[in-house]
C-alpha positions in Angstrom: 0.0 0.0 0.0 1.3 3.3 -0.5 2.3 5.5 2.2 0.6 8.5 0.7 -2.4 6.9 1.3 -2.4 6.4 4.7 -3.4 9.5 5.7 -6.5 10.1 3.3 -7.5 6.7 4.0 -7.5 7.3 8.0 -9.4 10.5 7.4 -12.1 8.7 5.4 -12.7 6.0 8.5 -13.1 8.9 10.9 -15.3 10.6 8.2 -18.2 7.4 7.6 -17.7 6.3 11.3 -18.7 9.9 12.5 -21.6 10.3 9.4 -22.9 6.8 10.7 -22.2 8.1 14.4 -24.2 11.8 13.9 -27.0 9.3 11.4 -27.3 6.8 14.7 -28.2 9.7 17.1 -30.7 11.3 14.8 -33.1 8.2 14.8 -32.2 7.1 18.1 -34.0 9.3 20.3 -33.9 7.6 23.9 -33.0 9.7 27.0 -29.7 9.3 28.4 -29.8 6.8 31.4 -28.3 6.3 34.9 -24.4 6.3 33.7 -24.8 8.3 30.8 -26.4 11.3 32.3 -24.6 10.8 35.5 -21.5 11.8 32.9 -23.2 14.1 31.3 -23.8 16.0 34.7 -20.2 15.5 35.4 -19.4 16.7 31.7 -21.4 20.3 32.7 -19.9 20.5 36.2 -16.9 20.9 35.0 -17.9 23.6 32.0 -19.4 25.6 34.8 -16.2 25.7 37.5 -13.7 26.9 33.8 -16.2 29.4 33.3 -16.9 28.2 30.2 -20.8 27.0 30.6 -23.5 29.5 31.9 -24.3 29.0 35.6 -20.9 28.4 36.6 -17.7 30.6 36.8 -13.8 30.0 37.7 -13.4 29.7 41.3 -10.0 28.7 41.7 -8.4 24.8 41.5 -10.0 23.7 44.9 -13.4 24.4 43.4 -12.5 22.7 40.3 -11.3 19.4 42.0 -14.4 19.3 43.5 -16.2 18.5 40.9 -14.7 14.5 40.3 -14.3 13.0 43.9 -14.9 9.7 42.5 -13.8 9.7 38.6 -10.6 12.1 37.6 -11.4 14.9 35.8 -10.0 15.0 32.2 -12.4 13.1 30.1 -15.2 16.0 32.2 -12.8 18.7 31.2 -12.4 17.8 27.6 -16.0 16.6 27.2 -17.3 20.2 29.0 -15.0 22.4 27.1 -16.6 20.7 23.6 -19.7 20.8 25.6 -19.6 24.8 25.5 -19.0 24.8 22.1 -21.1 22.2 20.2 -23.7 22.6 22.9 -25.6 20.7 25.9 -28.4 18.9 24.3 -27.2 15.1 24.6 -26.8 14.4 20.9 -24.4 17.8 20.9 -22.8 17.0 23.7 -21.8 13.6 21.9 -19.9 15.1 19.7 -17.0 14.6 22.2 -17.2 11.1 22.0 -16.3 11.6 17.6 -13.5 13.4 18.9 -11.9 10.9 21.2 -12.6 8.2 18.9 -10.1 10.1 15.9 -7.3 9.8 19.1 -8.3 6.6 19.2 -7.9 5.7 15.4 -4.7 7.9 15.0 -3.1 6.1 18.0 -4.0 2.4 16.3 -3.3 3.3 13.3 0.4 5.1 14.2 0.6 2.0 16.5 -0.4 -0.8 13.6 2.5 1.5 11.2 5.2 0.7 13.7 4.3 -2.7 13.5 3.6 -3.9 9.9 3.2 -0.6 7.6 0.4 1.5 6.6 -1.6 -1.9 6.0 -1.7 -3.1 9.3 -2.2 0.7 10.9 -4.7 1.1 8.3 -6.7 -2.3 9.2 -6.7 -2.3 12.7 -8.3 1.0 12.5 -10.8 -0.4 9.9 -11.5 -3.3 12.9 -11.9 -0.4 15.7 -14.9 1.0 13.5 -16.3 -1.9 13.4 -16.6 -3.3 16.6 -20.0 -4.3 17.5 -18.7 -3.0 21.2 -16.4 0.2 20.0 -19.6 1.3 17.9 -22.2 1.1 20.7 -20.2 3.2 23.4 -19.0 5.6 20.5 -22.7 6.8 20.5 -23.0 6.2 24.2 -22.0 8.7 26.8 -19.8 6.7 28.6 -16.3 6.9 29.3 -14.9 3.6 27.4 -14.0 5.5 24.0 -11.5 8.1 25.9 -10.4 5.6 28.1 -9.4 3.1 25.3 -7.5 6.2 22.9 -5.5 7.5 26.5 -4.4 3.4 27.0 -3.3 3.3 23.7 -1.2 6.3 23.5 0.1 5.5 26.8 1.3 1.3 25.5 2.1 2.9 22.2 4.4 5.7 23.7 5.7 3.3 26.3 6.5 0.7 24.1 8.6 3.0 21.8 10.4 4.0 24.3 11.4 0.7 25.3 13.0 0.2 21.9 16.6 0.1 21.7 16.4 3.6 19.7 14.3 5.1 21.4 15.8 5.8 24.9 15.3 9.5 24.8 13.8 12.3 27.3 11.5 13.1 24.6 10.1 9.7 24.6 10.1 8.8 28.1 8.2 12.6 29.1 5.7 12.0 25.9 5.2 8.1 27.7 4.8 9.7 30.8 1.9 12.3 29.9 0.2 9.6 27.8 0.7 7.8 30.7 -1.0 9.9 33.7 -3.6 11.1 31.2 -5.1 7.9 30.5 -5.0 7.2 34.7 -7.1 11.1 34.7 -9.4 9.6 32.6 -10.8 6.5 34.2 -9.2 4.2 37.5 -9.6 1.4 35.6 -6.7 2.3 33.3 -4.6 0.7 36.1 -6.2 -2.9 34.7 -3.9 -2.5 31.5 -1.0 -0.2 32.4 0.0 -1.5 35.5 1.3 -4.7 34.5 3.4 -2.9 31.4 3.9 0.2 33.4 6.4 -2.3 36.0 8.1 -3.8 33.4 9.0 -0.9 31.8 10.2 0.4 35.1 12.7 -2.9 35.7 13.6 -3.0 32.1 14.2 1.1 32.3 16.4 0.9 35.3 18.6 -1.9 34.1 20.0 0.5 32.0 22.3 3.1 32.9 21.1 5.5 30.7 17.5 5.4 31.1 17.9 5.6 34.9 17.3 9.7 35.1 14.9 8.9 32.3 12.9 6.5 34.5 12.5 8.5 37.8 12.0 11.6 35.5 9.1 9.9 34.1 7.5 8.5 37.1 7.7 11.8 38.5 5.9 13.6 36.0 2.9 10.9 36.6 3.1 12.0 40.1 2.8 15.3 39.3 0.2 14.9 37.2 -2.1 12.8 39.0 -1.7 14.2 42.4 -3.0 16.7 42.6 -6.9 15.0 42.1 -5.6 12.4 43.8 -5.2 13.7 46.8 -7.7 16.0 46.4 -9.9 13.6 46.7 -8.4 10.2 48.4 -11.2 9.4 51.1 -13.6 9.2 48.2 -11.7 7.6 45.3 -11.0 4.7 47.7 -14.7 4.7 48.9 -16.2 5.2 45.1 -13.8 2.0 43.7 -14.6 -0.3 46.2 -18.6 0.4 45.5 -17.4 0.1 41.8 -15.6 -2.8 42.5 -16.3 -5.3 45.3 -19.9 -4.3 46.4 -21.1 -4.0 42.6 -19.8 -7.8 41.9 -21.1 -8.8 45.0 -24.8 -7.5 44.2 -25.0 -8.7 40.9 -23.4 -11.6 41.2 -20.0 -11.6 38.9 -18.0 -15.0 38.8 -14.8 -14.5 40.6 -11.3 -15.6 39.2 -11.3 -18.2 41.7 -13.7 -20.5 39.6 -13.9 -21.2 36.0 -16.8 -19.0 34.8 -14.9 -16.7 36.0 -12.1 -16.9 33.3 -14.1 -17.9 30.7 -16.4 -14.7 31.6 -14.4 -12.7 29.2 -13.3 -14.3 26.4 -17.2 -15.8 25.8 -18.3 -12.3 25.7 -15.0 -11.2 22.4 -16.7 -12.3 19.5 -19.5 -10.1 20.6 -17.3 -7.1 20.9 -14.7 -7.7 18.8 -16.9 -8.9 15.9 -17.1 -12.9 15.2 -15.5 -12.9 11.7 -12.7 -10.1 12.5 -11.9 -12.5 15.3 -12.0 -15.8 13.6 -10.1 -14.8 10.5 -7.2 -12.8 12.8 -6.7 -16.2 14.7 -7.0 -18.1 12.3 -4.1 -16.0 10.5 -1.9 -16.0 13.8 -2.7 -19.9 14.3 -0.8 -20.1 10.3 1.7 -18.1 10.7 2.8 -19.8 14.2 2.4 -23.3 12.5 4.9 -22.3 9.8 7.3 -20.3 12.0 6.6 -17.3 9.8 5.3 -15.0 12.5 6.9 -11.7 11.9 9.8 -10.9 14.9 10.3 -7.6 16.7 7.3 -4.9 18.5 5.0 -7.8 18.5 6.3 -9.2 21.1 5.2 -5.7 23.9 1.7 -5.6 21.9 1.5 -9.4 23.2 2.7 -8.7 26.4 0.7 -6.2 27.2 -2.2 -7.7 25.6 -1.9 -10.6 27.9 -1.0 -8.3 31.2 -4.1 -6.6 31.0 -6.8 -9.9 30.3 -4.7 -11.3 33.1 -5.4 -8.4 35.6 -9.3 -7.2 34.0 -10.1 -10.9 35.0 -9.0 -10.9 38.3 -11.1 -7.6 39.0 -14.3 -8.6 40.8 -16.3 -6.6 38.9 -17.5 -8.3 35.7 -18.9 -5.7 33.3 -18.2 -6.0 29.7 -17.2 -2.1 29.9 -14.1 -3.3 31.6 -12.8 -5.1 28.2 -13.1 -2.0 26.4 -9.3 -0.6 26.5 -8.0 -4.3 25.1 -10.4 -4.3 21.8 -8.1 -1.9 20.1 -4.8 -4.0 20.7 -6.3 -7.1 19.8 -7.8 -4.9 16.3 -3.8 -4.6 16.1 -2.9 -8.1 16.4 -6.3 -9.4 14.4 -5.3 -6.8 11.7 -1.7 -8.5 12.0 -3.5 -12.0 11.6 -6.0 -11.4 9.0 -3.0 -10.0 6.5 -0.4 -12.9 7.1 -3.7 -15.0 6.5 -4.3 -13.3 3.3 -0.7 -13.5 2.0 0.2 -17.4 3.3 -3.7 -17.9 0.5 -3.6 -18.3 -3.1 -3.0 -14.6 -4.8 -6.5 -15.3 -6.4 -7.8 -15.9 -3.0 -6.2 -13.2 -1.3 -7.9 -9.9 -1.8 -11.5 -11.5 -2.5 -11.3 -13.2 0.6 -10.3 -9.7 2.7 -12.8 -8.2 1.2 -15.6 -10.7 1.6 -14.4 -10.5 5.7 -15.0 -6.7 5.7 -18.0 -6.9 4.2 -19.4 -9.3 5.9 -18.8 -7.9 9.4 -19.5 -4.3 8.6 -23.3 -5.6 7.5 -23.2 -7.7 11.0 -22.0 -4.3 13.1 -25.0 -2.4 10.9 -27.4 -5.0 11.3 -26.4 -4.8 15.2 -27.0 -1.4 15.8 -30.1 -0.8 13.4 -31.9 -3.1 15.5 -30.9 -0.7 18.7 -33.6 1.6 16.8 -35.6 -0.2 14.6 -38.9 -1.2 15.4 -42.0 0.7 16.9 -41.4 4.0 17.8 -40.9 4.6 22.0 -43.6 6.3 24.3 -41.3 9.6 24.6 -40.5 10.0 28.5 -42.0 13.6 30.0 -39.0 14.4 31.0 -38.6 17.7 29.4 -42.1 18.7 30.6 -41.7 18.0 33.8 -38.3 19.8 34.5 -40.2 22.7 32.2 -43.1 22.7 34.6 -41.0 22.6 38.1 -38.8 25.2 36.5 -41.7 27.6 36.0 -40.9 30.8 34.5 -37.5 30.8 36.2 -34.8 28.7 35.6 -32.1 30.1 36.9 -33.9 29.6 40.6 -31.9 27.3 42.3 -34.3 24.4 43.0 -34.2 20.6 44.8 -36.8 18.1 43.0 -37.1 14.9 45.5 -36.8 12.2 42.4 -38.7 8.7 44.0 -39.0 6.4 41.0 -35.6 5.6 39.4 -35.9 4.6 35.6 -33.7 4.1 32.8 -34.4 7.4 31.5 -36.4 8.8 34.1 -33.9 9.6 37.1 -32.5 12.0 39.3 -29.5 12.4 37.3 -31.7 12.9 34.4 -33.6 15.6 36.1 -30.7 16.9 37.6 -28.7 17.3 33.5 -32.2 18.8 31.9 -32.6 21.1 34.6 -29.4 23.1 35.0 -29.2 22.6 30.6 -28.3 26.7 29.3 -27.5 27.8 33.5 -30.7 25.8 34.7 -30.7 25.8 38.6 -33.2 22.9 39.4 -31.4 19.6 40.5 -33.1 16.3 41.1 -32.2 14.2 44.3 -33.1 10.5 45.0 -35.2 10.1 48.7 -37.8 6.9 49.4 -35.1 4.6 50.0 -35.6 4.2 53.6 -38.4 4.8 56.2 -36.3 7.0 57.8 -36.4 9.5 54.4 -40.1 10.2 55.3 -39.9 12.2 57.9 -37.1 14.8 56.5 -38.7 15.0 53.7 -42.2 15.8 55.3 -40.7 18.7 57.1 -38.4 20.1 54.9 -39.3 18.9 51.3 -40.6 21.6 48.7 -41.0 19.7 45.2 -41.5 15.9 45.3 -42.0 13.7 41.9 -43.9 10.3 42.7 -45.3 7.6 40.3 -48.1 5.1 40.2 -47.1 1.9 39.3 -43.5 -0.3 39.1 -40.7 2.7 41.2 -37.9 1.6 39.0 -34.5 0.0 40.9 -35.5 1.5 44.3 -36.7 -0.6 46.9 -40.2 -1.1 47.9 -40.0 1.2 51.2 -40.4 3.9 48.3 -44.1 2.8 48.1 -44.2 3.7 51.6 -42.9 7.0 51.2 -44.5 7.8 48.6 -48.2 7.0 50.3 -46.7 9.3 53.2 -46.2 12.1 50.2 -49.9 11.8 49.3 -51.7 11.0 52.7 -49.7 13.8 54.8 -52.2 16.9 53.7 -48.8 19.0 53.2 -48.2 18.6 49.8 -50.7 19.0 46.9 -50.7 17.3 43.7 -49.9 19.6 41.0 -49.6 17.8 37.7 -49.3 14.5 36.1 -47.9 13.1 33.0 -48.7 9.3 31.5 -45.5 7.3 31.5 -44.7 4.8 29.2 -44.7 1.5 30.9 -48.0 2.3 32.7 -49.2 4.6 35.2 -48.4 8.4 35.9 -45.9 10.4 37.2 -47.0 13.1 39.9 -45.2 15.9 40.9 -46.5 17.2 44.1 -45.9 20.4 45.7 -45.5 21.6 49.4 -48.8 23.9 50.3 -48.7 27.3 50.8 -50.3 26.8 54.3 -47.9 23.9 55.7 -46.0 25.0 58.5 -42.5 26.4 57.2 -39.4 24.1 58.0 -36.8 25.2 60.4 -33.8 26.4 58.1 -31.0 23.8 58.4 -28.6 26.6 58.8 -30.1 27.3 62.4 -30.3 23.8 63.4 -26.1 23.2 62.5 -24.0 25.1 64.7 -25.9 22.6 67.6 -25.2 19.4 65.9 -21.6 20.1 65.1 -20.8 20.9 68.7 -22.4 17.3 68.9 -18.2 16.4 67.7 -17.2 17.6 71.1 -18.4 14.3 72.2 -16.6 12.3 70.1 -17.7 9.2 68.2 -21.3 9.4 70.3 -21.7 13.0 68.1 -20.6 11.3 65.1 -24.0 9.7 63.8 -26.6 12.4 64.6 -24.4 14.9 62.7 -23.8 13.0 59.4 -27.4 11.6 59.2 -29.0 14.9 59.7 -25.9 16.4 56.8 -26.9 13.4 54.4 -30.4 14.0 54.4 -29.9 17.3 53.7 -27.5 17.5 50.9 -30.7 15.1 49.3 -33.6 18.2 50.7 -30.9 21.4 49.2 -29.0 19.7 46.4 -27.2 23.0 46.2 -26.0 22.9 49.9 -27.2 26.2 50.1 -26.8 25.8 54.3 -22.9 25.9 54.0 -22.6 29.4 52.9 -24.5 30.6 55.8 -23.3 28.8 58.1 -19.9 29.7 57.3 -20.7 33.4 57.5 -23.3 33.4 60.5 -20.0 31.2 62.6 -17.1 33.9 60.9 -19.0 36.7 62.7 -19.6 35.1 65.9 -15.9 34.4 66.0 -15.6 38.2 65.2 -17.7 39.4 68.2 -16.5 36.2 70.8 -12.7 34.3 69.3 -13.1 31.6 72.0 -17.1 30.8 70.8 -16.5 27.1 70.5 -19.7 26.6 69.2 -18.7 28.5 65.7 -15.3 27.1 65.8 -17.0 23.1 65.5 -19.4 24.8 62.7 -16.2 25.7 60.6 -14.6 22.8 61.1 -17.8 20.6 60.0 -18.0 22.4 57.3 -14.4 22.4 56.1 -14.9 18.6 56.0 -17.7 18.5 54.2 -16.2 21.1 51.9 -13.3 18.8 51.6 -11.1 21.1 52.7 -8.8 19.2 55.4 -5.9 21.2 56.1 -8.9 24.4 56.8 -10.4 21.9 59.0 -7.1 21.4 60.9 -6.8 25.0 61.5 -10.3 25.2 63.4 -9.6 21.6 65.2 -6.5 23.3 66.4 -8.1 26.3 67.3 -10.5 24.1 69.4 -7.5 21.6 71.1 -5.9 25.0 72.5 -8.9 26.4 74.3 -10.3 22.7 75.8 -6.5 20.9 75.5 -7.9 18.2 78.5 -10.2 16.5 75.3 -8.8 14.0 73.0 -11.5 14.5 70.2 -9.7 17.7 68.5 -6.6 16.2 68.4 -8.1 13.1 67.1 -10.0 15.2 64.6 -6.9 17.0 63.3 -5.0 13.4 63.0 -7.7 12.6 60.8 -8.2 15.1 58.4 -4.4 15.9 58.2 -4.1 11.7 57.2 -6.5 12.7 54.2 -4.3 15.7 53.4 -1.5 13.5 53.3 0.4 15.3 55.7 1.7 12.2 57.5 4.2 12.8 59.8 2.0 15.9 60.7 -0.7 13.6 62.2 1.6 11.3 64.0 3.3 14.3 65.9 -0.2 15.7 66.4 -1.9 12.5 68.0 1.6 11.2 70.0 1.7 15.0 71.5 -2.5 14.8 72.5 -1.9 11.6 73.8 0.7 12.3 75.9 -1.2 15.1 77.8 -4.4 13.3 77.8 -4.1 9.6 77.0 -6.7 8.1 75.2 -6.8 4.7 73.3 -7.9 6.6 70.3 -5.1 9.1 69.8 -2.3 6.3 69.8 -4.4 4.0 67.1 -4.2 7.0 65.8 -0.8 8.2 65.7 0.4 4.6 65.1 -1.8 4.1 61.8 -0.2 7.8 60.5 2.9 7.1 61.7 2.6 3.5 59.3 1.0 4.8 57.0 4.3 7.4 56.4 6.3 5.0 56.1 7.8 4.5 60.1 7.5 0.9 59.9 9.5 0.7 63.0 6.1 1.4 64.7 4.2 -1.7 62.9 4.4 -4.3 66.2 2.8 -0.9 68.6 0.2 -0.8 65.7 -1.0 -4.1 65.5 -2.2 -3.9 69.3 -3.3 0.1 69.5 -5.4 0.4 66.3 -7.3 -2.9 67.6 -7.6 -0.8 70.8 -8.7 2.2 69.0 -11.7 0.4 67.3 -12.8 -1.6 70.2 -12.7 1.7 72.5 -14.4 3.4 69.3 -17.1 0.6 69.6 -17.9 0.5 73.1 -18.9 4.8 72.7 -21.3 3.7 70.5 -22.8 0.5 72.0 -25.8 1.6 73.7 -25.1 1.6 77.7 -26.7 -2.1 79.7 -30.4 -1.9 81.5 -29.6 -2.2 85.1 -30.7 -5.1 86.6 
């Protein structure tokens, strides 16, 4: 093939895989579900904090890193920014998803160059289009397309830099922003770059010359990555093991430990990967192995690597088909290898008919796929739009809660929450009716409540109780209703005019966070009361005022204690820990005989990182006041920092430190 068609040709995959992309979108007009519009919320969060989506404005790096305390930022930053341009309707918004899907192609196809020439490049890019599962999440707002092209780049990069040429700074920095971009995009990039990312890290340093090269690298990832990561630790750690180990447990996933659990996978490739791609690729490779003709040199890495991340996405609990995502473009490499060796070990009048035939064939199978996604009788359109349009009112902008019970597909409170802040909305939807103990919050302080007759969606069935509560309390009134597609109405009630008005939350605070005073006994009523909350006032209105209301009683009184818990409470919830240590400090000088501020401050300053910090804070409270909680405490810190001399003092206080924990909170005998 000539070289001066490589480029052209490249451009004319993006071209018909976009058309098809932009044609798919146009007749497929379902409303973005949980994921997706839990993405596309994220996506607009982070338009808002650059200043670049109305509603929102720059409020400094904090702020921004707010904003993803469970999923790192870029694809959200890349996906807003086209988001401001292109615009916020879904099928606009998708637009991003065309543009991470050329860095995936040019990444292949650069990749498949290296490997064989422009005819490999160009056919594993060819495959990539027509992946049954690349072509579903290229028109799906998920995160698997920018994930796969920031894996890619980062093996691609890596692997070039490996090469006996190619041990140069250039190489090893451009590796090492590939690198930490694809670990800002999604965690699970750790699945296929961990395993390649240590070898390249042995291999590196077994060589003089790449040593600098190697820490230089590694400390540009760092760099790069820490500052969301430790941002926002407590919650990364939190969000992946919900992702991870709870998710698998609920549905059910086959672990690594049995055999459905490593056949899980590859049963699922000819689905993804397209059966005949597949089948010819192998059957290519399993030729080419027979007569020792397999070609020698990068193929060996793409293996590896290959290999490394099945290996590691299998042993993840989690079974999701998502997770397989990043290795369908390096198998497209090694398939494109296949189906080419296959082609050229055939009779020349076999060859090209044959290839042809195969591409054929499975672009009608990936068409017929995703025709039938839309075909058929048109859907019942949810009233999604008209029921954000009617809460909303003649004033978007207001800043608004809407207490979302049933949970659909398309119909949720993410969903509610995306169409109502679209073009600087201000209403926000919020999920309640999952437990009992959601009625009564929600009878006092709730202003706009949506409920439906009929099946409530993935919530459990206490949200039939709740939502009879709603209806039967004679403080709300039914406003409207709209028919919904599988049967039944939605209603969205309102609170009356006449109901007695709810006692602002912001009055209420400044008593429950002196509650921490207490220690671990405080601990519950605070953080029930906050979570209910945040679902009554998705905007958190509260913290603003509290903040100011406790800043000026500090003014007037510096020793009020009471203002000094309510800034620290809310510098945690704020997730702003080194501000909460400032106000925990504040609060161990003027009461220095109680262990809970110190405590505090060895807590949040763990979550800032600052290590040492917390062990010299907790060993110095605990020597003034001794408490079984300070030395857990300073031993898990001092651990944690890397004094392992302190590991045998640790293995006996932090079990103290729980137990003493526990017996706080265990409800005090009946006298006999």
């Amino acid at each position: 093939m000539s070289a001066r068609l490589f480029w052209p040709l490249l451009l004319l995959l993006w071209g018909l895989s976009t058309l098809w992309d932009r044609l798919w979108l146009g007749w497929d007009q379902r409303l973005p579900s949980w994921d997706q519009a839990d993405y596309l919320n994220s996506a607009m969060d982070h338009g808002r904090a650059l200043g670049l989506l109305p509603g929102g404005g720059w409020q400094g790096w904090q702020a921004l890193l707010d904003h993803s305390p469970k999923i790192p930022p870029l694809a959200s930053l890349v996906n807003g920014t086209v988001m401001a341009v292109a615009g916020d309707h879904p099928d606009q918004a998708a637009w991003t998803l065309s543009l991470w899907f050329a860095l995936l192609l040019l990444g292949v196809a650069l990749w498949g160059r290296q490997l064989g020439g422009p005819a490999v490049g160009l056919l594993a890019a060819l495959f990539c289009v027509l992946s049954p599962g690349l072509a579903e999440w290229r028109v799906d707002y998920v995160l698997e397309i920018p994930l796969c092209a920031g894996c890619v780049w980062s093996l691609w990069l890596l692997g070039r830099w490996l090469r006996p040429s190619g041990a140069s700074w250039a190489a090893a920095l451009a590796a090492a922003v590939a690198t930490a971009c694809a670990l800002l995009i999604k965690q699970s990039a750790l699945l296929l770059l961990l395993g390649p990312g240590l070898w390249a890290v042995v291999a590196g340093w077994r060589v003089r010359r790449r040593r600098w090269q190697v820490l230089g690298a590694l400390a540009l990832v760092l760099l790069l990555v820490a500052p969301w990561l430790g941002h926002n630790l407590i919650t990364v750690i939190g969000g992946t093991n919900r992702a991870t180990l709870e998710s698998a447990a609920r549905e059910g996933d086959p672990n690594a430990a049995s055999l459905a659990g490593w056949i899980w996978y590859p049963q699922r490739l000819p689905l993804l990967a397209g059966p005949l791609p597949l089948l010819g690729g192998l059957a290519g490779a399993g030729l080419a192995l027979w007569r020792r003709c397999w070609p020698r040199g990068d193929d060996a890495w793409l293996w590896g690597v290959l290999l490394s991340g099945w290996l590691l996405t299998t042993l993840s609990p989690n079974k999701d088909p998502r997770y397989l995502a990043p290795l369908l473009p390096l198998l497209a490499l090694l398939l494109a290898r296949g189906w080419l060796l296959l082609v050229a070990l055939l009779r020349p009048a076999w060859r090209w008919p044959l290839l042809g035939a195969g591409l054929l064939l499975s672009a009608a199978s990936t068409l017929q796929g995703r025709l039938q996604a839309v075909l058929g009788p048109p859907p019942f359109a949810q009233p999604l739009p008209a029921i954000v349009a009617a809460v909303q009112g003649d004033d978007p902008e207001r800043l608004r809660t809407l207490i979302v019970v049933p949970s659909r597909p398309q119909l949720n409170q993410h969903s509610i929450s995306y169409y109502g802040r679209r073009q600087g909305g201000g209403l926000v939807g919020r999920q309640l009716g999952s437990s009992a103990a959601d009625i009564q919050p929600a009878l006092a302080q709730a202003e706009l409540v949506l409920l439906a007759t009929g099946a409530q969606g993935s919530v459990r069935r206490s949200a039939a109780r709740f939502s009879d509560a709603i209806r039967r309390s004679g403080v709300f009134v039914l406003q409207d209703a709209w028919p919904r597609p599988e049967g039944g109405t939605y209603e969205l009630w309102v609170r009356r005019s006449t109901a007695a008005l709810p006692v602002p939350f912001e009055q209420r605070f400044p008593a429950l966070a002196a509650g921490l005073a207490q220690g671990p006994v405080g601990l519950d009523p605070v953080f029930t009361a906050v979570a209910s909350e945040h679902q009554l006032d998705g905007h958190r209105t509260y913290q603003q005022h509290v903040r100011q209301q406790a800043l000026q009683r500090l003014k007037d009184q510096p020793q009020d204690q009471q203002a000094l818990w309510s800034l620290a409470l809310i510098a945690v919830l704020q997730n702003r820990p080194l501000e909460a240590d400032h106000w925990f400090e504040r609060l161990q000088q003027l009461d220095p005989g109680s262990p809970w501020p110190a405590a505090y401050r060895a807590v949040v300053l763990t979550a800032a990182g600052r290590l040492w910090q917390a062990t010299v804070v907790a060993d110095a409270a605990a020597r003034q006041s001794p408490s079984a909680v300070l030395l857990g405490l300073a031993d898990l810190s001092a651990v944690l920092g890397a004094q392992l001399w302190r590991l045998p003092s640790a293995w006996q206080s932090i079990p103290a430190a729980v137990e003493a924990v526990e017996q706080q909170l265990s409800p005090p005998e009946s006298g006999r």
